[in-house]
C-alpha positions in Angstrom: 31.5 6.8 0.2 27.9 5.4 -0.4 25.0 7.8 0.6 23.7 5.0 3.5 27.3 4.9 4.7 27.8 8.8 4.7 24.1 8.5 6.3 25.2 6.4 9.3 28.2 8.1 10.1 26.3 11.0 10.7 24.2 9.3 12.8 26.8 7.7 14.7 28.3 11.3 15.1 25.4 13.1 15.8 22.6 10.4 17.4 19.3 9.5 15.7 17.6 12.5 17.0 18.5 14.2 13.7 16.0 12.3 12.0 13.4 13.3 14.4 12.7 16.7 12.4 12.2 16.5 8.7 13.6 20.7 8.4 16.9 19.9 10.3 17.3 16.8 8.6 17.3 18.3 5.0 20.0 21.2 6.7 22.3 18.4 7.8 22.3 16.7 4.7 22.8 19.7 2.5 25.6 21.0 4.6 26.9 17.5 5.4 27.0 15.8 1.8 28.8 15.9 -1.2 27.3 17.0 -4.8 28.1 13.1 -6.3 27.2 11.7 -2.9 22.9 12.4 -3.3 21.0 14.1 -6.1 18.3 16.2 -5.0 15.3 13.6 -5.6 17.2 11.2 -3.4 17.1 14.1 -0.4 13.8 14.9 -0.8 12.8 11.1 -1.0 14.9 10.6 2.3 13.3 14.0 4.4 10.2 12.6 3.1 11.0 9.3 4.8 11.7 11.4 8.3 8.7 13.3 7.9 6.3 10.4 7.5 8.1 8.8 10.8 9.5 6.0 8.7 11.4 4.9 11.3 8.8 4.4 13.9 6.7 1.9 11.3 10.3 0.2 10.8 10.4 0.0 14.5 7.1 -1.6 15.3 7.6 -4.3 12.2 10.6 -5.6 13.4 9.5 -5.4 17.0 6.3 -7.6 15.6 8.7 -10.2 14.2 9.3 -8.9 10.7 12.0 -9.7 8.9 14.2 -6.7 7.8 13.3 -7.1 4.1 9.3 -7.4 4.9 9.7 -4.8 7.0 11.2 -2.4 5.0 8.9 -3.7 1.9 6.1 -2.7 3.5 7.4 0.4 5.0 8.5 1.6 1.6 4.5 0.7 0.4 3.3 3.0 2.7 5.8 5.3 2.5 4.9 5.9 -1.1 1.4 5.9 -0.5 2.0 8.6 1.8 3.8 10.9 -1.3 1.0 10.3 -3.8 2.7 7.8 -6.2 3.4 4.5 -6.6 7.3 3.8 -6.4 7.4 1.7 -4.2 11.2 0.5 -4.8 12.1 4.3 -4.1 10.7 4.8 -1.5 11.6 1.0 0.1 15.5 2.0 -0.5 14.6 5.4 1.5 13.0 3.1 4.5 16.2 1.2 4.6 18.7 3.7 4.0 17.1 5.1 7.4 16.8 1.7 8.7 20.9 1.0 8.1 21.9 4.4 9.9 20.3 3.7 12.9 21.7 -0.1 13.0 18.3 -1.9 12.0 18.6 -2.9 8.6 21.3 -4.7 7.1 23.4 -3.2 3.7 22.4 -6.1 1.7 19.0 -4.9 2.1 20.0 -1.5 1.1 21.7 -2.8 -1.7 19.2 -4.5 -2.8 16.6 -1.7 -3.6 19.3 0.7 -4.7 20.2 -1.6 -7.5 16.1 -1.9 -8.2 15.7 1.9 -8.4 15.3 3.9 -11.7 17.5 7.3 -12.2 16.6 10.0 -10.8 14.7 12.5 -13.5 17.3 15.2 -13.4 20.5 13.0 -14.4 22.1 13.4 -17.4 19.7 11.7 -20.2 21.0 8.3 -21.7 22.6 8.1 -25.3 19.7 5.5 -25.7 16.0 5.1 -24.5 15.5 3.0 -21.3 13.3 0.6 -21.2 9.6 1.1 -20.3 8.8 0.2 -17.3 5.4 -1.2 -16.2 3.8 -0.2 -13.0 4.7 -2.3 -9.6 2.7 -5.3 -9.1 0.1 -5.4 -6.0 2.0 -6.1 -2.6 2.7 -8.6 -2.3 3.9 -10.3 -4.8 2.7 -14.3 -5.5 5.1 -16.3 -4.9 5.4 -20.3 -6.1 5.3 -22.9 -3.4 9.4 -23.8 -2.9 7.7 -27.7 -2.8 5.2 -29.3 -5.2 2.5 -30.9 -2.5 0.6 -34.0 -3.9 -2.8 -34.2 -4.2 -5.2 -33.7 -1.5 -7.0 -36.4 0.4 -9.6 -37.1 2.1 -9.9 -36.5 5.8 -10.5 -39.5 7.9 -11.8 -40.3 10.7 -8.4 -40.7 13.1 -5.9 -38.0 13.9 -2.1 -38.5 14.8 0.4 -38.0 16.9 3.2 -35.3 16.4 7.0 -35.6 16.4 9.5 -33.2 15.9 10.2 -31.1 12.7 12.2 -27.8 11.6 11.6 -25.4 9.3 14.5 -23.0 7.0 14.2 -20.0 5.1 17.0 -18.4 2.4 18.8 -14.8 2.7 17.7 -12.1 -0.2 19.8 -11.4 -2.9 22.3 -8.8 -3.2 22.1 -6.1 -5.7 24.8 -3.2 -7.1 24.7 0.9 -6.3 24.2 2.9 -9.1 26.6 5.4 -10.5 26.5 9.2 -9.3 26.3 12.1 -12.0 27.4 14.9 -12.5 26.0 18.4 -14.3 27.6 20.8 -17.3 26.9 24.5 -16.0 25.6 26.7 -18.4 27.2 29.8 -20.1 25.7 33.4 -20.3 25.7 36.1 -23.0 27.0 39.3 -22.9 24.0 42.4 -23.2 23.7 44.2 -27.0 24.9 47.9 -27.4 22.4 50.7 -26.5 22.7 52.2 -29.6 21.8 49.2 -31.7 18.7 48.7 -29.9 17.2 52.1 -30.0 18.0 52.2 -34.0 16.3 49.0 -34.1 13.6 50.1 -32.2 12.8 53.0 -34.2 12.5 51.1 -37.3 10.6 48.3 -35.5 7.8 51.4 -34.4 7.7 52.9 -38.0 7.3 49.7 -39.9 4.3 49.2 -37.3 3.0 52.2 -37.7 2.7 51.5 -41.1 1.3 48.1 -41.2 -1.7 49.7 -38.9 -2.6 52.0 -40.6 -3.4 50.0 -44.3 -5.2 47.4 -41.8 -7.6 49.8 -40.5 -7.4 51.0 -44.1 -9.0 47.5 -45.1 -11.3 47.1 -42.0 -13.4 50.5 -42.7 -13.8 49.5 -46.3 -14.5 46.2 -45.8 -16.2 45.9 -42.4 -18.2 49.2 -42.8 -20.0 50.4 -39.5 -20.5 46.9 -38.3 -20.3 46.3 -34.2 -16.5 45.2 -33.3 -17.8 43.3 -30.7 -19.6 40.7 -32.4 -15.6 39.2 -32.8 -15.1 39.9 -29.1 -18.2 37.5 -28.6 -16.8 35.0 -30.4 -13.7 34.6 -28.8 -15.1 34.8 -25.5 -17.4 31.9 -26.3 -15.1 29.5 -27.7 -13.1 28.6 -24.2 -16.1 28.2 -22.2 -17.4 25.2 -25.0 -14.5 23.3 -24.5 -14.3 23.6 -20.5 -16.0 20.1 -18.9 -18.1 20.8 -15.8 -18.7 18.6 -13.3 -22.1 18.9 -11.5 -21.5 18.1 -8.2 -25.0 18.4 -6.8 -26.0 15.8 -4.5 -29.0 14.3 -6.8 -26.4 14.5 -9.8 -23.8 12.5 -8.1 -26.1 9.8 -6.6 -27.2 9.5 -10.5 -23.7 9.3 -11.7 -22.6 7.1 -9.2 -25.5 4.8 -8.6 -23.6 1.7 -9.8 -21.5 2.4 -6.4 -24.1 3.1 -4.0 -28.4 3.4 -4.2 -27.4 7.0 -2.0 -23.5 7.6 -2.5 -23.9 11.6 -1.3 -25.5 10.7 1.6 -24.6 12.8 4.6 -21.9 14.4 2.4 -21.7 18.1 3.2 -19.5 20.5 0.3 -18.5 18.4 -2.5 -16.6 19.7 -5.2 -14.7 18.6 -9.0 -10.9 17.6 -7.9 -8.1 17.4 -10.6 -7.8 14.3 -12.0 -4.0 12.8 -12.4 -3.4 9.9 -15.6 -5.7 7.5 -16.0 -8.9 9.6 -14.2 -11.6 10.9 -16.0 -13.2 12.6 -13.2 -13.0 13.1 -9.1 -15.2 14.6 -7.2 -13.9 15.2 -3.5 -16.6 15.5 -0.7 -16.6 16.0 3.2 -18.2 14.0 5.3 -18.6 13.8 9.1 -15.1 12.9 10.8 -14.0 11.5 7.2 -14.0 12.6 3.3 -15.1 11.0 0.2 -13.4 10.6 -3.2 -15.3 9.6 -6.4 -13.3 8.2 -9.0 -14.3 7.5 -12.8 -11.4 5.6 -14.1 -10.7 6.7 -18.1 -9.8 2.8 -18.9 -10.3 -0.5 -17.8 -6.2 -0.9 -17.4 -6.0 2.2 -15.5 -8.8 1.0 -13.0 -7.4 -2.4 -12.6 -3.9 -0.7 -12.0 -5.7 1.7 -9.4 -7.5 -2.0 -7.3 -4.2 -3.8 -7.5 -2.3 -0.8 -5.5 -4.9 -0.4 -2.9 -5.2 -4.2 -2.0 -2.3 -3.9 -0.1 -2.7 -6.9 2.4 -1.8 -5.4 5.0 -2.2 -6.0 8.9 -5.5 -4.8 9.7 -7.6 -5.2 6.9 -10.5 -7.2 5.4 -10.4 -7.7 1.7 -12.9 -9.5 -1.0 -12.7 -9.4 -4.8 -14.9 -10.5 -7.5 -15.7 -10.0 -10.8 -18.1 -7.4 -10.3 -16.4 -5.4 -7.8 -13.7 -5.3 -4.9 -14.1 -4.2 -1.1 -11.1 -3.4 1.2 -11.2 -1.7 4.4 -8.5 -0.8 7.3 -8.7 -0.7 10.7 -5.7 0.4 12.5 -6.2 -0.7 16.1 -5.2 -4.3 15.1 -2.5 -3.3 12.9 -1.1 -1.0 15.3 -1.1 1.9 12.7 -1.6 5.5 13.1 -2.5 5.2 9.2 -6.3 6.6 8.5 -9.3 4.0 8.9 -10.9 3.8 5.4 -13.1 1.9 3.2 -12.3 1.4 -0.5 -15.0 -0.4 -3.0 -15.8 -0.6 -6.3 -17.6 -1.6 -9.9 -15.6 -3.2 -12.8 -18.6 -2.3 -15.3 -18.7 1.4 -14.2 -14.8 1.7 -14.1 -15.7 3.9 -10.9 -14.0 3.8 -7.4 -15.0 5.5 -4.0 -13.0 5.9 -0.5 -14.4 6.6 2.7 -11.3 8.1 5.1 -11.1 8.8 8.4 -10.1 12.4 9.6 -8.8 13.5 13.3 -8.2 10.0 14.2 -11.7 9.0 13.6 -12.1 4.7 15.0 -13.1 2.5 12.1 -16.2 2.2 13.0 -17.4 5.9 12.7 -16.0 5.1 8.6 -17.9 1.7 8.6 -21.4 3.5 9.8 -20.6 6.3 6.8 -20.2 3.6 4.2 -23.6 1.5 5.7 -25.3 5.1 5.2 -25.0 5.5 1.8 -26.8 1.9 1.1 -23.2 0.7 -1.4 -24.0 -2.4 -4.0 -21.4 -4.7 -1.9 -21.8 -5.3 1.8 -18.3 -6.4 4.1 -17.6 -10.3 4.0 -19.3 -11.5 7.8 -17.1 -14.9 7.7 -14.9 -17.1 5.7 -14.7 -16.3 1.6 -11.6 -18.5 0.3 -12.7 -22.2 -0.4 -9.4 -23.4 0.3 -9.8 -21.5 3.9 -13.2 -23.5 4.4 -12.0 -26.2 3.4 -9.0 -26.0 6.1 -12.0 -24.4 8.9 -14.0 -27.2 8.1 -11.6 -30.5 9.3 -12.3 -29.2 12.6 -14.7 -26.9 13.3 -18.2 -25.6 11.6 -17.7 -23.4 9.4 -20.8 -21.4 10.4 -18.7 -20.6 13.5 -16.6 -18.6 12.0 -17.0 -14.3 12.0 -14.6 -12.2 9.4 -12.3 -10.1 11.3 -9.4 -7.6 10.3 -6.1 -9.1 9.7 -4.1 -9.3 12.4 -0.2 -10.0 10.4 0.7 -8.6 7.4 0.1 -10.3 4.1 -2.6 -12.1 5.1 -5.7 -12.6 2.8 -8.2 -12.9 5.5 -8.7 -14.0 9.0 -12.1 -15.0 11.1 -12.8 -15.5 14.4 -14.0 -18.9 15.2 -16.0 -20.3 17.7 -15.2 -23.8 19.4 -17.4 -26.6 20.5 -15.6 -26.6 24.2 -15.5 -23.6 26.5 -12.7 -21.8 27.3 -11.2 -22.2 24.0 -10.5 -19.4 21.5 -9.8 -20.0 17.6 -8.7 -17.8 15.1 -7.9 -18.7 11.2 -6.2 -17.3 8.5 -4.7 -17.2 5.3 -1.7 -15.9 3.9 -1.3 -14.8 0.5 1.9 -16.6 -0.3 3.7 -19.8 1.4 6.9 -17.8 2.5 3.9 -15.5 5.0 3.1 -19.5 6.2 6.6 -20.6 6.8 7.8 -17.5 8.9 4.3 -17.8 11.0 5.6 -21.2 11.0 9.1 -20.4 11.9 8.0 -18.1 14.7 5.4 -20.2 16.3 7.8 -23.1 16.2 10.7 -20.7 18.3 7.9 -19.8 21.1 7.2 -23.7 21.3 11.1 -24.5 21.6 11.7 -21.7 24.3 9.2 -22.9 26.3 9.3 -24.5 29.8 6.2 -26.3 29.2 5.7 -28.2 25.9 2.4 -30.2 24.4 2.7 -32.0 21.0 5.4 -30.5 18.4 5.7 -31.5 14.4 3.9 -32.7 12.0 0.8 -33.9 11.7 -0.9 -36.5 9.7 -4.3 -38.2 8.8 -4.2 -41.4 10.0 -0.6 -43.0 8.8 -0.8 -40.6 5.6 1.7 -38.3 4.5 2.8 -35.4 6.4 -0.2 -32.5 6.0 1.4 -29.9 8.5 3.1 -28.2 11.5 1.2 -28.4 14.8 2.9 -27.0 17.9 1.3 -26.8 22.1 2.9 -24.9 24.9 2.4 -23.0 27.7 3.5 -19.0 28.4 6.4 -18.7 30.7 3.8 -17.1 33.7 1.4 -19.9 33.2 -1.4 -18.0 32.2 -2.2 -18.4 28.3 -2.4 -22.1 26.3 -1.3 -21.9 22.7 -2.1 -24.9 20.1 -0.6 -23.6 16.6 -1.3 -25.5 13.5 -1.3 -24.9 9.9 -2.0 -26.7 6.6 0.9 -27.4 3.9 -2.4 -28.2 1.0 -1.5 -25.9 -2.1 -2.8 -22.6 -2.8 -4.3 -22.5 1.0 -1.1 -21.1 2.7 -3.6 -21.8 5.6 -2.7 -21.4 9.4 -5.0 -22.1 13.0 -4.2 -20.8 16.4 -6.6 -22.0 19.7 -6.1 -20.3 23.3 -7.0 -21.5 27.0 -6.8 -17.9 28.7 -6.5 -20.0 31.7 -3.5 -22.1 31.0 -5.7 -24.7 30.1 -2.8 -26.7 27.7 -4.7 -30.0 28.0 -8.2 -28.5 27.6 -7.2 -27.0 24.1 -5.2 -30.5 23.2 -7.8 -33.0 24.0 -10.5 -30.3 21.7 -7.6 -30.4 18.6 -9.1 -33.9 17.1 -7.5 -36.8 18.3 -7.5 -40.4 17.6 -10.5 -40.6 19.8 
């Protein structure tokens, strides 16, 4: 029997509340399981899954409208930030292993990763090398548009009306379990005779003895009176040459890390050298007030690019800008509904240096935003749109200088801002996903909440003038009356760009007749 199917009857015979304590959890499983049924990275992987409340992340993706295999994607992200690497496929089989016990997740998905995942280290070696394997991409991954769009044209002056249009997506593949394995117990050695060893000894001792003696022998002739010590000296002095120290004085560090920040140590309290893992040349760890700081100078330019792609993680919540010189990501988990720690992550590409603000105690966002402002960094946090394919989608019917950054609100989006409309009552918020497969299930789900309502507006595509077909628009009204919804989005390639407008007072013809019309 598989490991997720062993999982799940155990679940089904005991109730979930086994996986609600990481302790009792390992107990189960190592009473519970057979030896070729888990090896022991795969338990530890899996109690580490319970311990970082996997399941409750699971739960509120799916809850959000997730799909299964985004949801336990981006579980199994976090999941291995959480244990300080970066297997990401690991640790997404673990998230769905848990997620097909409890009746969440579907095998295929399970199947999936555990046909992605590398041995464990303690298997049996190959009778040949594996393959290298380079390090996971950024999540998520780019994806090319399932359509070629033509070119882009001009907006004109009219606007259409909408008929009606659907909208499909495919299943994930299926992938193969790997094989169990099995160990070759070693065999002991019976103890030597007594007897042998004392004769052995004795000679041992005499030879020795010997040997001592001419060396002292040579020592006093050769050496004379002179000071032993000077030799002691020597030897004392050579491990200290070779030991690096980092100075970790305030005025030091500001010097060191000026290309970060004009003041990076400001309102730092004890800083100190941490260890640095592969690629690091040197950390230095400081605490701050509700939050910590870590320094990073990266040994290579590789290693520091490796280190951005894995923290741009797109997920819900954030605000992220990259450019040649540097990068800037921050989190903010009120939007994203995380109990993850607020933070802000920037950069410098000519320094190869990194620093991270992070909350502590539950510290808001903006307690880590007025510790980064402090310390007077070289990059400042976008204040509205950055993509020019985003403007250009902002600015068929809006001004752009309307428009405020803001944290993402779904995951895998790029960036969002808040906009502001020429009519009042109306609320607008854009956005931009990083791959057309985020804009087709925003899509997808915006076009089931305008199907299961009682009151519809326009629904389908729209166009410019009697053009071609440039995207999905889609009115309605809440089932209680009270919130106006006008979705639209924006099939132009490389923008994977969507809009959403409110009327907080069920206003559906208010926020219609301000979408542009033929008028």
């Amino acid at each position: 029997m598989e490991l997720h199917d062993a999982l799940r009857e155990l679940v089904t015979a005991h109730g979930p509340g086994m996986m609600q304590d990481s302790a009792g959890f390992r107990g189960v499983l190592d009473d519970v399981l057979e030896e070729d049924q888990a090896t022991t990275g795969e338990i530890n992987l899996l109690v580490d899954a319970v311990r970082f409340d996997v399941l409750t992340s699971l739960d509120d993706l799916l809850s959000g409208g997730a799909t299964p295999d985004r949801a336990v994607e981006e579980t199994g992200a976090r999941l291995a930030r959480e244990r300080g690497g970066d297997d990401r496929v690991s640790a997404s089989w673990a998230a769905a292993v848990l997620g097909f016990a409890v009746g969440k997740v579907p095998e295929a998905v399970v199947l999936r990763y555990r046909s992605q995942r590398a041995p464990g280290t303690h298997r049996p070696p190959p009778t040949t090398a594996p393959p290298v394997q380079s390090p996971p991409p950024s999540w998520p991954p780019v994806q090319q548009p399932l359509v070629q769009q033509p070119p882009m044209q001009s907006p004109p002056t009219s606007w259409p009306q909408v008929p009606q249009q659907g909208v499909t997506t495919a299943p994930p593949g299926v992938g193969i379990p790997g094989a169990p394995y099995s160990s070759v117990p070693s065999r002991g050695f019976p103890p030597p005779r007594k007897r042998s060893v004392a004769v052995w000894v004795a000679a041992a001792v005499a030879v020795v003895v010997v040997i001592a003696g001419a060396i002292v022998a040579v020592v006093l002739i050769a050496g004379g009176g002179d000071d032993p010590s000077a030799d002691d000296d020597g030897d004392k002095a050579s491990p200290s040459a070779t030991e690096a120290t980092v100075d970790v004085e305030p005025d030091a560090i500001d010097e060191r890390y000026d290309a970060l920040a004009a003041g990076i140590s400001t309102g730092a309290g004890e800083c100190e050298a941490g260890t640095p893992t592969s690629g690091q040349s040197e950390v230095v760890d400081c605490t701050l007030d509700a939050a910590t700081l870590q320094l990073v100078t990266w040994s290579d330019e590789a290693a520091f690019t490796n280190a951005r792609e894995t923290r741009l993680d797109y997920r819900a919540g954030t605000i992220t800008q990259v450019e040649d010189a540097s990068a800037l990501y921050t989190f903010d988990p009120e939007p994203a509904g995380s109990n993850d720690a607020a933070l802000v992550y920037w950069d410098s590409t000519a320094a190869l240096q990194s620093a991270t603000i992070r909350g502590e105690g539950g510290a808001e966002f903006d307690t880590v935003r007025a510790l980064f402002d402090d310390a007077s960094p070289r990059v400042s946090v976008p204040s509205g749109p950055g993509n020019e394919k985003l403007r250009e989608f902002i600015g068929i019917n809006m001004d752009i200088a309307g428009c405020t950054r803001s944290h993402t609100y779904f995951d895998g989006e790029s960036e969002e801002d808040n906009c502001t409309a020429d009519v009042d009552g109306v609320v607008v918020s854009v956005g931009r996903f990083t791959t057309r497969e985020g804009l087709r299930k925003q899509r997808a789900y915006y076009k089931g909440e305008y199907d299961a309502a009682s009151t519809q507006g326009g629904g389908g595509p729209w166009r410019f003038g009697e053009g071609r077909t440039e995207g999905a628009y889609y009115g309605y009204l809440n089932a209680e009356g009270t919130t106006a919804t006008v979705y639209w989005d924006w099939n132009e390639a490389q923008c994977f760009c969507y809009g959403i407008a409110w009327s907080f007072d069920g206003k559906l013809k208010l926020v219609e007749d301000w979408w542009p019309s033929e008028e």
